[in-house]
C-alpha positions as a LaTeX table, in Angstrom:
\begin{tabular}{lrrr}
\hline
Residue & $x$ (\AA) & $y$ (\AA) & $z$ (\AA) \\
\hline
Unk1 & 198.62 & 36.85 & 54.91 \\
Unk2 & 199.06 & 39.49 & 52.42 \\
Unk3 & 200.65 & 38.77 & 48.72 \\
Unk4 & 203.27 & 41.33 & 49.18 \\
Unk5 & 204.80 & 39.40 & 46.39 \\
Unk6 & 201.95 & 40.72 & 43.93 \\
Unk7 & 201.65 & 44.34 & 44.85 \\
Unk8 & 205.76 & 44.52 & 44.49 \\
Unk9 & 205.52 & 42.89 & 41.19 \\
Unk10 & 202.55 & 45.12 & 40.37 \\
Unk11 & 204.77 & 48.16 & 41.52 \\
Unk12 & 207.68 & 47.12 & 38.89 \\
Unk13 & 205.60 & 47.13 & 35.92 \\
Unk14 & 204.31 & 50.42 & 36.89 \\
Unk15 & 207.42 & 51.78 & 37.62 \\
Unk16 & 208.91 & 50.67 & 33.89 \\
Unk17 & 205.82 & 52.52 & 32.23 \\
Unk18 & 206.65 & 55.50 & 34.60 \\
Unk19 & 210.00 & 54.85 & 33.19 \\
Unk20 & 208.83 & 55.05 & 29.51 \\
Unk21 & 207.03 & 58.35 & 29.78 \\
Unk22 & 209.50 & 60.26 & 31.53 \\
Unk23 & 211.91 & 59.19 & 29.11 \\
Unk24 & 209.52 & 60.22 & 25.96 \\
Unk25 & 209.08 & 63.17 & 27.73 \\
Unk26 & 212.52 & 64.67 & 28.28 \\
Unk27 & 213.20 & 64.10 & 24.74 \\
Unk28 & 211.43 & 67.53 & 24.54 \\
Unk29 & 208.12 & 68.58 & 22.14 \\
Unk30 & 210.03 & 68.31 & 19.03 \\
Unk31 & 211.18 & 64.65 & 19.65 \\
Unk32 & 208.67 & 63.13 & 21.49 \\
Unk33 & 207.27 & 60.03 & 20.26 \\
Unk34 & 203.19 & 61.45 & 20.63 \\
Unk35 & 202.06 & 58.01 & 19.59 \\
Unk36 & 204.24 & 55.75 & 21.46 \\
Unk37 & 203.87 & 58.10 & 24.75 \\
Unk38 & 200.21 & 58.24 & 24.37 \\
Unk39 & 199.99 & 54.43 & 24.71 \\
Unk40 & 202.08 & 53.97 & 27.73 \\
Unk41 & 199.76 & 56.54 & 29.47 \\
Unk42 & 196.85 & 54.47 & 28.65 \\
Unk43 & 198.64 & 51.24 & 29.97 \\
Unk44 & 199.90 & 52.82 & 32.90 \\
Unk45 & 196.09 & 53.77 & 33.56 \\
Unk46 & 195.20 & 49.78 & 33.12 \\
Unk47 & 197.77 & 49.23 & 35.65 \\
Unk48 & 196.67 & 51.29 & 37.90 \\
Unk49 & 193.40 & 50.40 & 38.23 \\
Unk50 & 194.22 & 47.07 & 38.75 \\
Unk51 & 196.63 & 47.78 & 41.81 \\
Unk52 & 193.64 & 50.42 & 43.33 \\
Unk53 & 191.49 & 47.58 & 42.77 \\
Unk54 & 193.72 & 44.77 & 44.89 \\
Unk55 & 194.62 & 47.76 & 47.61 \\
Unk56 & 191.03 & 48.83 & 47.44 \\
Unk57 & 189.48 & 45.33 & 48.06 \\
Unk58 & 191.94 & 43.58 & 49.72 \\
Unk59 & 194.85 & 45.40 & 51.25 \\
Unk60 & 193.38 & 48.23 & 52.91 \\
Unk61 & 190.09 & 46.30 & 54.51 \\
Unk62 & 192.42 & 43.39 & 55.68 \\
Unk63 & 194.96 & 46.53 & 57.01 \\
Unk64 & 191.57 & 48.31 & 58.71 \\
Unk65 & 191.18 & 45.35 & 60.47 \\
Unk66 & 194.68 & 45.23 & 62.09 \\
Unk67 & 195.36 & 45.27 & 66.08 \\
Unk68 & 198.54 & 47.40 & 64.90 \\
Unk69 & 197.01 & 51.24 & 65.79 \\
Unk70 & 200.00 & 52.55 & 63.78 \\
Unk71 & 199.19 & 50.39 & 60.88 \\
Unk72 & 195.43 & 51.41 & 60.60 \\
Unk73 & 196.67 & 55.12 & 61.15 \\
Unk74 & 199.29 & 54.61 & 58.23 \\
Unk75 & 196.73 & 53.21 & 55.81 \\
Unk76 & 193.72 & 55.46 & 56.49 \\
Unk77 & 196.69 & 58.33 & 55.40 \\
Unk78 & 196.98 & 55.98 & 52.55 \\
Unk79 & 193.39 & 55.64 & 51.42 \\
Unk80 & 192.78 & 59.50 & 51.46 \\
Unk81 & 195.91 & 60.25 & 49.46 \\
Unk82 & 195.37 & 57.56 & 46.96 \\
Unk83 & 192.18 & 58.62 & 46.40 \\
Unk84 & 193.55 & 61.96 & 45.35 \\
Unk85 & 196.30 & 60.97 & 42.83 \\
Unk86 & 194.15 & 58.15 & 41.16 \\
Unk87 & 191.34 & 60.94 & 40.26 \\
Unk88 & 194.52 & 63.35 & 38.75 \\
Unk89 & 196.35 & 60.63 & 36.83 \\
Unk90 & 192.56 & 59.67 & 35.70 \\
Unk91 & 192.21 & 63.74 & 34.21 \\
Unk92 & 195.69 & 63.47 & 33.06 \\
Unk93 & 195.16 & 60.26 & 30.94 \\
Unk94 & 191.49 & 61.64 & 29.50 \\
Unk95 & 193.63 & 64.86 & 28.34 \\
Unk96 & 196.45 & 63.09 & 26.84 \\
Unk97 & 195.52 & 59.34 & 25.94 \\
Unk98 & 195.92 & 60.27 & 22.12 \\
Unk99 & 198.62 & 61.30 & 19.79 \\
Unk100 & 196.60 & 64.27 & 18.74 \\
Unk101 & 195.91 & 65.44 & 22.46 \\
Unk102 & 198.92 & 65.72 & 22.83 \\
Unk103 & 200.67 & 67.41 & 19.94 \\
Unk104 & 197.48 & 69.34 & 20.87 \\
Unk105 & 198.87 & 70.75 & 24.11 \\
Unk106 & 202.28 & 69.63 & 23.50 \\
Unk107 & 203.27 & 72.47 & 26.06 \\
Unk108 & 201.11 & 71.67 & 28.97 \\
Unk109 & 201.65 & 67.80 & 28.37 \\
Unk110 & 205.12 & 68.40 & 29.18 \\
Unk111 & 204.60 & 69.94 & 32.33 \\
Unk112 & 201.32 & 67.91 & 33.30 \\
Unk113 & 203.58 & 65.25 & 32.56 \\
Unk114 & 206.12 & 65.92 & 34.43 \\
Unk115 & 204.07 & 66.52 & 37.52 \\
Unk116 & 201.96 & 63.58 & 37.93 \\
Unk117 & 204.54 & 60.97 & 36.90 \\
Unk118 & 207.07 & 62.33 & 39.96 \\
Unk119 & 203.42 & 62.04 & 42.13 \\
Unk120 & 203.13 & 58.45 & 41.24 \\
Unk121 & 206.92 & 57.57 & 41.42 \\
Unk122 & 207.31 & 58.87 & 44.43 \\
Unk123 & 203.74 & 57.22 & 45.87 \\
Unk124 & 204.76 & 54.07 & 45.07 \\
Unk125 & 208.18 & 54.45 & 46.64 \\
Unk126 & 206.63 & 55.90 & 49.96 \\
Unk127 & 204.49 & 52.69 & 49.87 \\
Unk128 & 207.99 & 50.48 & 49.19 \\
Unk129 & 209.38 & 52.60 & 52.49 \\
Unk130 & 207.03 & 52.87 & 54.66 \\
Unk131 & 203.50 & 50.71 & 54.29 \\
Unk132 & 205.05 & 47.63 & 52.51 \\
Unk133 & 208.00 & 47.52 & 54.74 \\
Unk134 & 205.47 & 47.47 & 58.03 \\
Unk135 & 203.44 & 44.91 & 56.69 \\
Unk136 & 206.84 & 42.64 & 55.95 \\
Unk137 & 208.35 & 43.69 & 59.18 \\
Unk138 & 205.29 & 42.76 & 60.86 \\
Unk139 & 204.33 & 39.20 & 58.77 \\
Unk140 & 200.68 & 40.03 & 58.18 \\
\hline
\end{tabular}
C-alpha cells in the first residue's frame, strides 16, 4: 500500500517554504530579505529531492505496475512533467541560492521567482486533485 500519509506530509513542508518565498518576494527588491530568501530556496531544493526521490523509487514503479489503465496513463503524464519542473527549479536554485545572486539579478529573481514557485504550487496541488486522490479513492 502506498504511504499517502508521507508524500502529503512531504507536500506541507514544501508548500510552507513555497509559502516563505513568495512572501519574501512580494515584499519587492528593496525589502526583500536576500539572505533569508536565499536559504529557503536551498531548503526547498532539499525537499524536493527527497519527494522526487520517494515518487521516483517508489510511487511511480509501484503506480507502473497498476491493473488501473487510467492510473498508469495519469502517472506516465506525471513522470514526464516532473521531470521538466525538477530540472527548472534545479537552474533556478543554482542562479539564486545566495544572497549575492540575488541582489545580483534582483530584477530577474523577482520574476524567475515568481514563475517557478506558481509551477510548483500548482504541481503539487494537481497531484493533491487528481493522482493522490485516485490512489486514496482506489486503496492502493
Amino acid at each position: 500500500m502506498i504511504n499517502l500519509d508521507n508524500l502529503n506530509r512531504q507536500h506541507v513542508n514544501i508548500n510552507k517554504e513555497i509559502k516563505y518565498i513568495v512572501n519574501e518576494i512580494k515584499k519587492g527588491r528593496a525589502d526583500i530579505d536576500t539572505a533569508e530568501a536565499a536559504l529557503h530556496i536551498s531548503r526547498l531544493a532539499g525537499l524536493l529531492r527527497i519527494h522526487l526521490l520517494e515518487e521516483d523509487k517508489f510511487l511511480y514503479p509501484d503506480l507502473l505496475k497498476c491493473s488501473d489503465e487510467a492510473i498508469r496513463d495519469l502517472t506516465k503524464q506525471y513522470i514526464a512533467e516532473m521531470g521538466n519542473l525538477a530540472t527548472e527549479y534545479t537552474e533556478f536554485k543554482n542562479s539564486y541560492n545566495t544572497s549575492f545572486k540575488i541582489k545580483n539579478d534582483i530584477d530577474n529573481f523577482l520574476i524567475e521567482a515568481d514563475q517557478i514557485l506558481k509551477a510548483l504550487s500548482n504541481r503539487l496541488s494537481k497531484e493533491d486533485r487528481e493522482l493522490y486522490h485516485l490512489i486514496a479513492e482506489r486503496k492502493l
